[in-house]
C-alpha positions in Angstrom: -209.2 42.8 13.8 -211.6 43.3 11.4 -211.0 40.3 9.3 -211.1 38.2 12.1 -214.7 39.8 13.0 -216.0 38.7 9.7 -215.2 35.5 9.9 -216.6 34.9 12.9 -219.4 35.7 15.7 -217.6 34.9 19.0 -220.7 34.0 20.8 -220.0 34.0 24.6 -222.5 32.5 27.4 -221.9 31.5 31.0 -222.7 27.6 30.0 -222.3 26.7 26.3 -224.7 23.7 26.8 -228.2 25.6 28.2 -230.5 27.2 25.3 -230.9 30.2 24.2 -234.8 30.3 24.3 -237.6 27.7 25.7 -238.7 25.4 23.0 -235.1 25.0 21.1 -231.5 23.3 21.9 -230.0 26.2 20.1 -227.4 27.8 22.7 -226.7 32.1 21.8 -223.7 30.2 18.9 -226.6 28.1 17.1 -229.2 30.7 16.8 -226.7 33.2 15.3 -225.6 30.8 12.7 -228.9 30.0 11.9 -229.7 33.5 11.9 -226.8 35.1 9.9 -225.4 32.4 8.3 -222.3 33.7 9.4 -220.0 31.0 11.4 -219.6 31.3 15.3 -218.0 30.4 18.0 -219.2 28.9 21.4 -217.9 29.4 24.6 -219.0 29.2 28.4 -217.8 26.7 30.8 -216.3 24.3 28.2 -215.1 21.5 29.8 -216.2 22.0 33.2 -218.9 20.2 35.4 -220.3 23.6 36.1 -220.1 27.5 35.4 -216.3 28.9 36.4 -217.4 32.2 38.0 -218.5 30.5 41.1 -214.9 29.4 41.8 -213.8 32.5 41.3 -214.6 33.7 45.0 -213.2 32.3 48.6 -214.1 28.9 48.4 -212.8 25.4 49.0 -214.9 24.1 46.1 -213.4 23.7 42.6 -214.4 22.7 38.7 -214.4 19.4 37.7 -213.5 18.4 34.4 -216.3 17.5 32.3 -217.4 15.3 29.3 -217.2 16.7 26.3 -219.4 14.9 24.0 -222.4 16.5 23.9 -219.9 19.2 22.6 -218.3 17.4 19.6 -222.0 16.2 18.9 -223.1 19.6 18.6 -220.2 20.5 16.6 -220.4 17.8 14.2 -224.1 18.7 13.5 -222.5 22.3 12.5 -224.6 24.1 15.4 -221.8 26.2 15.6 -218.1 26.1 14.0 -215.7 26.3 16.6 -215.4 25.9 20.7 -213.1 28.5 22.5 -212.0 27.0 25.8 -211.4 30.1 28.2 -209.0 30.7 31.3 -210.9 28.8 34.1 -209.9 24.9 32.0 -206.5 26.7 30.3 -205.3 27.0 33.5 -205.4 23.2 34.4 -201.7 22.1 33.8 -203.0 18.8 32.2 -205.3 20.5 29.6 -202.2 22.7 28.3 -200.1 19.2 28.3 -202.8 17.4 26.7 -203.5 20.3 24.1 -199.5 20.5 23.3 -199.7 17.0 22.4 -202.4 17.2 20.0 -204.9 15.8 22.5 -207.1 18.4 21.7 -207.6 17.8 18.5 -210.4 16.0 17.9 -212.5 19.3 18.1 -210.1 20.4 15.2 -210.4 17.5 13.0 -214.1 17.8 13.7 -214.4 21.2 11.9 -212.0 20.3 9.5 -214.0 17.1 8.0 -217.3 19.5 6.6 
């Protein structure tokens, strides 16, 4: 566990794509790179129209799946280093499919070009 916490700063929001302060696009992920120098990791919503918590409670509404591009253009301007994708889009049975066959993996090969 330790190794694993210096390599990264897991950097966890409610919605990846707001900022972290008035005046910046930095998100909590970009300012502590910036910051530390240290890489991070952004997560909060990713892949989802809107925050998951609210579909969490009784309610006939649910996520939508959401564009990710602003994402991968934040991620190829090294903002941050990697995107975790939490439980609320893991549990859509076509984003497991799609990530078993490789379709996640432009996020991947993203990193893995700087």
């Amino acid at each position: 566990m330790d190794l694993f916490a210096s390599l990264f700063i897991h950097c966890s929001t409610r919605r990846f794509w707001e900022p972290e302060f008035e005046g910046s696009s930095l998100n909590l992920a970009g300012w502590t790179r910036q910051l530390t120098g240290k890489p991070t990791i952004t997560v909060g919503s990713v892949g989802l129209d809107d925050e998951f918590l609210q579909y969490m409670v009784k309610t006939d509404k649910v996520a939508q799946p959401a564009n990710i591009e602003g994402l991968l253009e934040r991620l190829n301007r090294q903002e941050f280093d990697l995107v975790a994708v939490g439980r609320a889009l893991w549990s859509i049975r076509t984003g497991r499919r799609r990530c078993a066959k490789g379709g996640c993996r432009t996020c991947c090969h993203s990193a893995a070009r700087r």
